[in-house]
N, C-alpha and C positions, 0 to 999 in steps of 0.2 A: 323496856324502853330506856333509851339513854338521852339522860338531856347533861346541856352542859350552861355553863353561866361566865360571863366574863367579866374580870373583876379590872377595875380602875378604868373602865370603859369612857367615862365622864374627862377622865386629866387626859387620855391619848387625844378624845376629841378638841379638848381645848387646846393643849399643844398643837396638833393639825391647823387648827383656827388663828393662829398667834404665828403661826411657820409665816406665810406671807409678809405681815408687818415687820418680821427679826429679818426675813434677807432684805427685805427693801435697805430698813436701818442699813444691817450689814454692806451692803453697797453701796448705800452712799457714802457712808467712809471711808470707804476701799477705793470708792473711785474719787473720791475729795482730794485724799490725801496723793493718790495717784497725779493727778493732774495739779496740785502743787510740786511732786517731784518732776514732770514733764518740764514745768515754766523753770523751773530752780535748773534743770539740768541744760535746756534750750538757751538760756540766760548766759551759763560757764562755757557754752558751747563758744557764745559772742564774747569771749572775753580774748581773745587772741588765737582759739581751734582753727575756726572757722573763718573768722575775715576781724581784723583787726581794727579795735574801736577809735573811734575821732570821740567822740562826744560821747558816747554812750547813750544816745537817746531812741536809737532800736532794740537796744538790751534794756533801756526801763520800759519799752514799752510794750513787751510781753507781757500778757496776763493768761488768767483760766476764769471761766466759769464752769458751773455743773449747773446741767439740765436736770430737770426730773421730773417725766410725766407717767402718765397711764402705765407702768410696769417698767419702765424704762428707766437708765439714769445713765447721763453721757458729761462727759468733763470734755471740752472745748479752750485749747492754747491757742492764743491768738497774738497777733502785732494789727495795730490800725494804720500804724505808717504805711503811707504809696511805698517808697522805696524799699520794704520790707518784704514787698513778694518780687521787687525785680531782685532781689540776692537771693530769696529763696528758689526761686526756678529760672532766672535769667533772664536778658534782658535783651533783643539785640533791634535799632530804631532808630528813630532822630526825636528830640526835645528840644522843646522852645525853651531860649534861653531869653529873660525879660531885659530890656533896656538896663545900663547900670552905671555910674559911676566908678572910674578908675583911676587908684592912682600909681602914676608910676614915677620910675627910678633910671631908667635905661631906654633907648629907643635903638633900634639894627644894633646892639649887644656893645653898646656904647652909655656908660653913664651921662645923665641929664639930670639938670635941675628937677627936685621934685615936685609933678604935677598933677591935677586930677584933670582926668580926660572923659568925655561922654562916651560909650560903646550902645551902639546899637542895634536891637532883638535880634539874635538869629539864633537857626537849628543845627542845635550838635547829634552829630553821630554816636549815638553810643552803642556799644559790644559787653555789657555785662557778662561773665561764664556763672554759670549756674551756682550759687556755695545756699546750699540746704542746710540750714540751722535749727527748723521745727521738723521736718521729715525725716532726717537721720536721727531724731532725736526718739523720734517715735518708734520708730526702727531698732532703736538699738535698746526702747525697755518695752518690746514685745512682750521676750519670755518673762519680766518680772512682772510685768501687767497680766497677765495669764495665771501667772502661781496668787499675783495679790488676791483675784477677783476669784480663782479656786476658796483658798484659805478662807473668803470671808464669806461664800455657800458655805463650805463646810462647819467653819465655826457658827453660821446662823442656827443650822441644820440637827446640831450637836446640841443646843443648850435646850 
């Protein structure tokens, strides 16, 4: 008869047991840190790449969260601004322009006394061209997002 016995049978099973909790960890790091380089690179994108800042107040107002549920973990770059998704995919319409005071300097390309004049509501035509500053962004760190989210399985996987 041949028997056999397997030794440290107790550490493989707790390592087995402990594997889930180390890649969750591992991923959420990987994808944390991921989706701060998304906002950080989306951000430089708006720094003159892509379309050219007035105010800077579409570039501060990218942000990221991470999700993480049931097995899952997802980092989400985002902008709340309206105007944020007509640069991102275009634009082409009419918008209400509200009531406003003006003042002016010139009338039929003649200077005038300076005056404020009433203008009143109408709709402009507008033709935004598409300028993608979170899509190209995500685009172009595919392959690093791939090697990150490899490396940080395998580093779970290893220890």
């Amino acid at each position: 008869m041949i028997s056999a016995s397997l030794v440290g049978d107790e550490q493989l099973l707790e390592k087995l047991r402990a594997l889930p909790g180390a890649i969750d960890a591992g991923l959420v790091r990987a994808v944390t840190q991921l989706g701060i380089d998304l906002q950080r690179n989306a951000q430089e994108k708006l720094s003159g790449q892509v379309l050219n800042s007035r105010s800077g107040a579409l570039r501060a107002s990218i942000d990221y969260r991470v999700d993480q549920s049931e097995g899952r973990v997802a980092a989400s770059v985002f902008t709340d601004l309206k105007y944020g998704a007509a640069q991102e995919y275009g634009f082409a319409g009419a918008v209400g322009v509200r009531a406003s005071l003006r003042r002016i300097t010139q009338a039929f390309g003649r200077p005038v006394a300076e005056k404020i004049v009433s203008v009143r509501a109408y709709d402009r035509r507008m033709n935004l061209p598409e300028r993608s500053f979170l899509r190209s962004t995500l685009e172009e760190m595919t392959p690093a997002i791939a090697e990150s989210v490899e490396a940080a399985l395998a580093e779970a996987v290893s220890q």
